[in-house]
N, C-alpha and C positions, 0 to 999 in steps of 0.2 A: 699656607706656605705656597708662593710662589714657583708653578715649573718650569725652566728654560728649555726651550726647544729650539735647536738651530735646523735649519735647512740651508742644504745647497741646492744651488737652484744653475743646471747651465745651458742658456738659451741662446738666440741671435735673433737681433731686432730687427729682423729683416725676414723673419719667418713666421707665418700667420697659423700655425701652429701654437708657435709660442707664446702668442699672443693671448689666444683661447685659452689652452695650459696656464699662462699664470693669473689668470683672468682669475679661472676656477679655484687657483688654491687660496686667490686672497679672499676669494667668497666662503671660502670651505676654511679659512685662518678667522674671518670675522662669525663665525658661527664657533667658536672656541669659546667653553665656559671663564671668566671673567681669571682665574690664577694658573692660567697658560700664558707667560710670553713668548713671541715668536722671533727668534734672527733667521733674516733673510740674507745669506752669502751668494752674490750672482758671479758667477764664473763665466769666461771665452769659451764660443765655442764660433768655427766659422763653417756655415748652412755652407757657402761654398769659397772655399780659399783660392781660388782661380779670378774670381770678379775684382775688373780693375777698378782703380777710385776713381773713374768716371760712371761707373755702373755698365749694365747690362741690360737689355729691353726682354723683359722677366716673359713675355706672350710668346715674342719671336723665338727664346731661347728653349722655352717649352715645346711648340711644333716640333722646331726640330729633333728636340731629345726624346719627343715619346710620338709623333706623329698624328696628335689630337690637337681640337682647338682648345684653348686652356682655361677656355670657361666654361667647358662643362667638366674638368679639375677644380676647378676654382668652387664647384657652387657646395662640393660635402663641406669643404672648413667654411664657407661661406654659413650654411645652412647652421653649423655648428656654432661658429661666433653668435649667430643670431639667439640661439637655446642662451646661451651665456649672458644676450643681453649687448650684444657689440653688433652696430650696424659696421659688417665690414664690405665691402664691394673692393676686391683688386685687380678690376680694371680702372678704376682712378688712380692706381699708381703704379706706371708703364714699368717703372724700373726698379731694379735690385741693385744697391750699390755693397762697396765693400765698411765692411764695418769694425776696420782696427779701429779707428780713431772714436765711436763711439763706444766700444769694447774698455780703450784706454781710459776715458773719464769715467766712466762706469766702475772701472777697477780700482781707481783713486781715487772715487768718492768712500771708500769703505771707513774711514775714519769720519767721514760726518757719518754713519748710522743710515744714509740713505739712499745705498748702493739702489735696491730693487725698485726703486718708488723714481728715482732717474732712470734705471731703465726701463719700465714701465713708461715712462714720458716719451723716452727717444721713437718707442715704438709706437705706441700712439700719434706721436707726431708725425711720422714713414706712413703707417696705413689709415688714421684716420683724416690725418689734417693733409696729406698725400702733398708732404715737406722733404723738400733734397737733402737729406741727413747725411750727404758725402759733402756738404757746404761748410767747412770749418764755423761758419759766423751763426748759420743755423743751429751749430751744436753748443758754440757756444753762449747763443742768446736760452737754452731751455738746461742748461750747467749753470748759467748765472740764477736761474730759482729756485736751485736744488743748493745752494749755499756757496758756489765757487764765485772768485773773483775773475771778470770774465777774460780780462788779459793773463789769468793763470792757466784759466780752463786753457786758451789760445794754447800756452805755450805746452801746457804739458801734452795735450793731444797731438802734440807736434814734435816731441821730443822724441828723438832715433830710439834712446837707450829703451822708454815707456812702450816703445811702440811693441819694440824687440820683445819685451817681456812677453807681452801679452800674447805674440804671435804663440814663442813659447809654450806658454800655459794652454792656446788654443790644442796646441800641439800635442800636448799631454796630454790635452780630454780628449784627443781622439786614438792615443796611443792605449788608453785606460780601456777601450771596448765600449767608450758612449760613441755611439754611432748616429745618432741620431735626437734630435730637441724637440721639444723641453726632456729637461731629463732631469727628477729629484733625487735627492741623498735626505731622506728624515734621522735627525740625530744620530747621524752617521754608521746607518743599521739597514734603512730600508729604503731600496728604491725604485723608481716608478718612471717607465719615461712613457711619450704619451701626452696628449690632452684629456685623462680619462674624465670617463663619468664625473657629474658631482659625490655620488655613492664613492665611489674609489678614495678620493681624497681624502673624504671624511672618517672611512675606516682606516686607510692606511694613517692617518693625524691619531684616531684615535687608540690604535693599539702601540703606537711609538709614544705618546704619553704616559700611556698604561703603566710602561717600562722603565719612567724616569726612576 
């Protein structure tokens, strides 16, 4: 018999963190004995709701806020991505933009089933393809292969009401006491925020199965 397991999962693609983080659970979801299914729910969360939709130049912004250079910041998640298998280097990508509008088709893809696998994309395409994901045409050329029609994707990322939502929901998950991304909810029991260990995921996946 077949177990379902849902996970929430609430990130922002714009955070190399989060990147590692879900990196690790889909590695630690594909090492799951063969009658575990998994739902992936990705929820809003914004690293920084102050960043205008032109972005931010993410180096400059750092000096100033902790008074280092930001690449010897950059090298522990650097050093991390790398364990995981992810060449990430971020200084090829100067900027931090805002990220309702990829948050927004992210949320609306949840009816095609492939909410995390789009977001997964956007972010890949921010840090590794080091793509302006605050470029409506950008978001909507990598929403057009995740199932949407690409004049919908357009409009719904564009849509006041869609938008509002989401800020919302952002809203909540930081009213909720997640402070911080990635941040997991396993079948709605236990959770973990953090890019932990591979060891982590796997215990925490496997004694929330336990429990089905």
């Amino acid at each position: 018999m077949t177990k379902l397991l849902k996970i929430d999962l609430f990130t922002d693609v714009v955070c190399p963190w989060c990147l590692v983080g879900s990196t690790r659970l889909d590695q630690a979801i594909a090492r799951l004995p063969g009658d575990v299914e998994v739902v992936i729910e990705n929820h809003p969360f914004y690293l920084d709701p102050t960043v205008p939709p032109e972005g931010v130049d993410v180096g400059e912004m750092m000096r100033v806020k902790y008074g280092r250079d930001p690449k010897e910041m950059w090298e522990r998640v650097q050093g991390e991505a790398k364990k995981t298998g992810i060449d990430l280097d971020l200084s090829l990508q100067p900027r931090m933009f805002n990220t309702a509008k990829a948050h927004t088709i992210t949320r609306l893809s949840k009816p095609n089933g492939n909410q995390h696998e789009l977001a997964n994309a956007i972010a890949e395409a921010y840090f590794l393809e080091h793509r302006q994901i605050n470029d409506d045409n950008v978001l909507a050329d990598i929403a057009a292969q995740y199932g949407w029609d690409r004049g919908d994707a357009l409009d719904a990322m564009n849509d006041a009401d869609m938008l509002k939502t989401t800020e919302q929901l952002a809203t909540d998950a930081a009213s909720q006491g997640i402070r911080g991304v990635p941040f997991f909810i396993f079948g709605e029991k236990y959770a973990l925020s953090g890019a932990q260990p591979d060891e982590v995921f796997d215990q925490v996946l496997a004694k929330t199965i336990s429990e089905l």
